[in-house]
C-alpha positions as CSV (number, residue, x, y, z in Angstrom):
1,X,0.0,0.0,0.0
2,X,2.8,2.4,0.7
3,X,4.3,1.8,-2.7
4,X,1.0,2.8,-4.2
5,X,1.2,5.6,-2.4
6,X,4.7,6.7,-2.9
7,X,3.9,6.4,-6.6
8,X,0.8,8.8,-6.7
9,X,2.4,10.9,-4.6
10,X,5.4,11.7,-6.5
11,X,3.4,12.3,-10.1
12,X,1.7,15.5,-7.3
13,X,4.2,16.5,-5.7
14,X,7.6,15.2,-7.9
15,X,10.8,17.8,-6.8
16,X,9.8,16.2,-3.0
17,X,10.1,12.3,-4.4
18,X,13.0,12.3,-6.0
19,X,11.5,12.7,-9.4
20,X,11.9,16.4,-10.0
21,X,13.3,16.0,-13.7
22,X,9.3,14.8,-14.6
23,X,7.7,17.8,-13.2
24,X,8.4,20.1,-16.5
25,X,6.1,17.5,-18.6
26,X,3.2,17.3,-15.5
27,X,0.8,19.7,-15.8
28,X,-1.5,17.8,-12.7
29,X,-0.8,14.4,-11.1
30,X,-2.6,12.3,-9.7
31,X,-5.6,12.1,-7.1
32,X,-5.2,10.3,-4.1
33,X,-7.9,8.2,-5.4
34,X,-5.4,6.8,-7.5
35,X,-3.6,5.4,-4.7
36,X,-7.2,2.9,-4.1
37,X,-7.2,2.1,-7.5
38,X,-3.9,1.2,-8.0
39,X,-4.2,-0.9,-4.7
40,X,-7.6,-2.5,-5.8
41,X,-6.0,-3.4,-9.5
42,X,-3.0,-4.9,-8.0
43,X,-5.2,-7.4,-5.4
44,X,-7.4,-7.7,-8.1
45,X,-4.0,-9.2,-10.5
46,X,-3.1,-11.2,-7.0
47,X,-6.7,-13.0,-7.1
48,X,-6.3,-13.7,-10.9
49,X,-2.9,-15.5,-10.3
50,X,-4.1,-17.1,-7.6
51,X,-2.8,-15.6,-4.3
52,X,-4.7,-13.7,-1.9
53,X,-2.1,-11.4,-1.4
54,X,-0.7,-8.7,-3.5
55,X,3.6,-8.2,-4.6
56,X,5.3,-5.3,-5.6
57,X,5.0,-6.6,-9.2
58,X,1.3,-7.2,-9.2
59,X,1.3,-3.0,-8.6
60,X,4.3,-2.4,-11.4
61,X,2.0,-4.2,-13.7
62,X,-1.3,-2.3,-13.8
63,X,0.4,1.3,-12.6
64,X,0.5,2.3,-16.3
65,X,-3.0,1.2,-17.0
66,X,-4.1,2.4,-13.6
67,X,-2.3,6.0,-13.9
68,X,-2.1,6.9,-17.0
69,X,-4.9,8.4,-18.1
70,X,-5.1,10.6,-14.6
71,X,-2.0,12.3,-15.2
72,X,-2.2,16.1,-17.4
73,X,0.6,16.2,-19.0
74,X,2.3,19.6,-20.0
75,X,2.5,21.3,-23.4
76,X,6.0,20.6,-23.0
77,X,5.9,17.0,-22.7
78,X,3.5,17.4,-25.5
79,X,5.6,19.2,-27.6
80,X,8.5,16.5,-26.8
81,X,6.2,13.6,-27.4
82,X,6.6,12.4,-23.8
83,X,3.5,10.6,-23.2
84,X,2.5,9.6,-19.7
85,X,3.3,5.9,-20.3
86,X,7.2,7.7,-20.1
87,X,6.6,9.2,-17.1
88,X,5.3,6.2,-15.4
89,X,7.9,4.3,-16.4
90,X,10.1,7.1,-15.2
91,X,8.3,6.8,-11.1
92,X,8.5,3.0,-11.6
93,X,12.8,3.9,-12.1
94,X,12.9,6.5,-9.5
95,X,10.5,5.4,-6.6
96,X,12.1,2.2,-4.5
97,X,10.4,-0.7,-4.5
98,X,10.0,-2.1,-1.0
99,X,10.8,-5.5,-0.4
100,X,9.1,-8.2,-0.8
101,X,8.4,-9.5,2.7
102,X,5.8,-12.6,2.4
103,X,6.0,-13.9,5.9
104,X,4.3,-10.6,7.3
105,X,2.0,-10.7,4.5
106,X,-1.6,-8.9,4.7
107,X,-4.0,-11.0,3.6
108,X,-6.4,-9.2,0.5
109,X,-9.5,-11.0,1.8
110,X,-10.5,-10.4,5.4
111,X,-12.0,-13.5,6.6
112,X,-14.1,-13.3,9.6
């Protein structure tokens, strides 16, 4: 979940992640809302592969799909050709991936 985070967060706010060289080609970033949808897409991609719990990679592979069509890109980037898919793919560089701990593992299904 913090990864999500981290990764929505920098497209608002990118000088403060680490990402500062993107923020020319952003016009607006994304909502914080993008952090549940990113979250919900990668448990959803956990459930289809069968786990019940989610990896960094299940959130690498839908981020672009997830984020790329909440991010306003600049006339710059425009004017470059940098789409959005390049600055996602930028974040995904940038922004650590935390570590794949599966022992202390949240489970995506709360069973009562």
């Amino acid at each position: 979940m913090q990864y999500a985070v981290r990764l929505t967060a920098a497209t608002r706010a990118p000088k403060e992640s680490a990402v500062g060289d993107i923020s020319q080609y952003l016009s607006c970033g994304a909502s914080p809302r993008a952090s549940i949808h990113l979250i919900e897409s990668a448990r959803a991609l956990a459930c289809l592969r069968g786990r019940d719990y989610v990896v960094r990679d299940d959130v690498v592979y839908v981020a672009s799909d997830v984020l790329r069509h909440r991010l306003v890109i600049s006339y710059e980037a425009q004017a470059e050709n940098v789409t959005a898919d390049d600055l996602i793919a930028r974040l995904l560089e940038m922004i650590p991936m935390p570590k794949n701990v599966l022992n202390s593992r949240v489970p995506s299904v709360i069973r009562s």
